[in-house]
ROGU-553726 format. One line per field, with one value per residue (C-alpha): y, z negated, x; residue in three letters; residue number from 1. Coordinates in Angstrom, 1 decimal. Layout:
N
py: c(Y / ...)
pz: c(Z / ...)
px: c(X / ...)
type: c(ALA / ...)
seq: c(NUM / ...)
***
This chain:
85
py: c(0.0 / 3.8 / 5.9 / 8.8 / 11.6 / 9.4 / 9.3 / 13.0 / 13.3 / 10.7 / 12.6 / 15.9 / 14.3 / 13.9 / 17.1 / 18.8 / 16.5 / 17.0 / 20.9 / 21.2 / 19.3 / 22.6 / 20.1 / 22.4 / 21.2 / 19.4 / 17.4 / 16.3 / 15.8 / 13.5 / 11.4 / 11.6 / 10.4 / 7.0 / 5.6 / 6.7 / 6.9 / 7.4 / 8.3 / 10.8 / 14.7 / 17.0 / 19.0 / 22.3 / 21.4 / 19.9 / 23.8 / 24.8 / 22.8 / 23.4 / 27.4 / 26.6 / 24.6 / 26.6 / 30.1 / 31.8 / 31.3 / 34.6 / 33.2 / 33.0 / 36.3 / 38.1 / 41.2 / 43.3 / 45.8 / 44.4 / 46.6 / 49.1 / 52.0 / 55.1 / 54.0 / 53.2 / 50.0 / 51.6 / 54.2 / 55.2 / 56.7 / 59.7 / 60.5 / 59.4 / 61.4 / 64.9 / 64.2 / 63.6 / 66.1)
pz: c(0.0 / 0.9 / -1.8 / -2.5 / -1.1 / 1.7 / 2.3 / 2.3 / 4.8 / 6.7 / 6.7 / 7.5 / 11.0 / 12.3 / 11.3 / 13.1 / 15.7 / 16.2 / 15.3 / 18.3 / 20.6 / 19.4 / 16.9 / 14.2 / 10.6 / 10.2 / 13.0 / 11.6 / 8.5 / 9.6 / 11.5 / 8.6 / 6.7 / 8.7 / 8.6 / 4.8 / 3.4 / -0.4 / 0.2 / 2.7 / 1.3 / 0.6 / 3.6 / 1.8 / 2.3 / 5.8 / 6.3 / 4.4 / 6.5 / 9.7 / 9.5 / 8.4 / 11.4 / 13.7 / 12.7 / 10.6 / 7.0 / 5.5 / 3.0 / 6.7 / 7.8 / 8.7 / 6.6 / 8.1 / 10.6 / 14.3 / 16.1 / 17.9 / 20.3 / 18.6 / 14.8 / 12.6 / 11.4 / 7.5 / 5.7 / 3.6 / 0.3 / 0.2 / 3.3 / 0.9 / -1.9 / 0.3 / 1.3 / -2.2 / -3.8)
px: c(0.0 / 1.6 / 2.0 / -0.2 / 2.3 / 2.8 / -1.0 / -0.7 / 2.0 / 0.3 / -3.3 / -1.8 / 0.3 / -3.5 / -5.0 / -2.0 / -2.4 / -5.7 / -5.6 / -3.7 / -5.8 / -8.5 / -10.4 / -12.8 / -12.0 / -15.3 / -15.3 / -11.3 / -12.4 / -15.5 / -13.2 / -10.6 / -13.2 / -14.0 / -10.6 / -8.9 / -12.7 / -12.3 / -8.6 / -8.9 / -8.8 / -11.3 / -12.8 / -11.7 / -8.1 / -8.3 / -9.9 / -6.4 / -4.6 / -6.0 / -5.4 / -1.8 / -1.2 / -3.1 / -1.2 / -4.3 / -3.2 / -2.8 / 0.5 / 2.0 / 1.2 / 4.6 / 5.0 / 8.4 / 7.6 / 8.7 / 11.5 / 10.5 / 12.0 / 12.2 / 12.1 / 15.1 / 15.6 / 16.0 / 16.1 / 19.1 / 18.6 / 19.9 / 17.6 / 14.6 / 15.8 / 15.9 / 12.6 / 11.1 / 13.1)
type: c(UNK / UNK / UNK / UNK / UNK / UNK / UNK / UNK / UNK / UNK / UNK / UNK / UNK / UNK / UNK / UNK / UNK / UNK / UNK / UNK / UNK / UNK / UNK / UNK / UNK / UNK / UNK / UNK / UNK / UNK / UNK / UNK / UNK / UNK / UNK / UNK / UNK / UNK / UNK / UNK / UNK / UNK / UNK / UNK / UNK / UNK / UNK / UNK / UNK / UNK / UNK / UNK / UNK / UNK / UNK / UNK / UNK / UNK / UNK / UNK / UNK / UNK / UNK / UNK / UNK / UNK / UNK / UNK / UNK / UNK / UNK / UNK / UNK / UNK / UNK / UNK / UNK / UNK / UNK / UNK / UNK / UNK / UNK / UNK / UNK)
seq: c(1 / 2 / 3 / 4 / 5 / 6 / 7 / 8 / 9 / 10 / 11 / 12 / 13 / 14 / 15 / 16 / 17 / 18 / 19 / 20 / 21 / 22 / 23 / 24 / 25 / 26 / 27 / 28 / 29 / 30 / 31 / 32 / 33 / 34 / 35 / 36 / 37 / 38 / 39 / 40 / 41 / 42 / 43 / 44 / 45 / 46 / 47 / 48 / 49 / 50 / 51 / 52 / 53 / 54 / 55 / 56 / 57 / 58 / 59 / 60 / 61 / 62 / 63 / 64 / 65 / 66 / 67 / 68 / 69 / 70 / 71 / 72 / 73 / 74 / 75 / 76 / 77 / 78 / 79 / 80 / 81 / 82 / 83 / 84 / 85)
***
């Protein structure tokens, strides 16, 4: 019998398998459902899963400004202290 974490491992291969095919969360975790029954995760965190894999998780939202002509990269200090000042 797998191990619990490899279950998980296991589970989340064919929600990012099937994410990526353009499968919604319910119809994954339906099928999920059919072949780990009592095993298989909750449908809360195949909705988790599914926005990690598919780029919409907000923990994996990008926060640094991208470059762009015309704007420095940083600021230095003393600049930000003549401003304030």
């Amino acid at each position: 019998m797998a191990t619990s974490n490899h279950l998980l491992i296991k589970q989340r291969s064919v929600i990012e398998f099937l994410a990526a095919e353009g499968c919604f969360a319910a119809n994954i975790h339906a099928r999920m459902k059919t072949v780990y029954g009592e095993m298989c995760i909750s449908d809360c965190a195949v909705c988790k899963w599914v926005r990690i894999f598919k780029g919409e998780d907000p923990r994996e939202t990008i926060l640094r400004d991208r470059k762009r002509s015309g704007r420095p990269l940083s600021a230095s200090v003393m600049a930000h202290r003549k401003l304030t000042a």
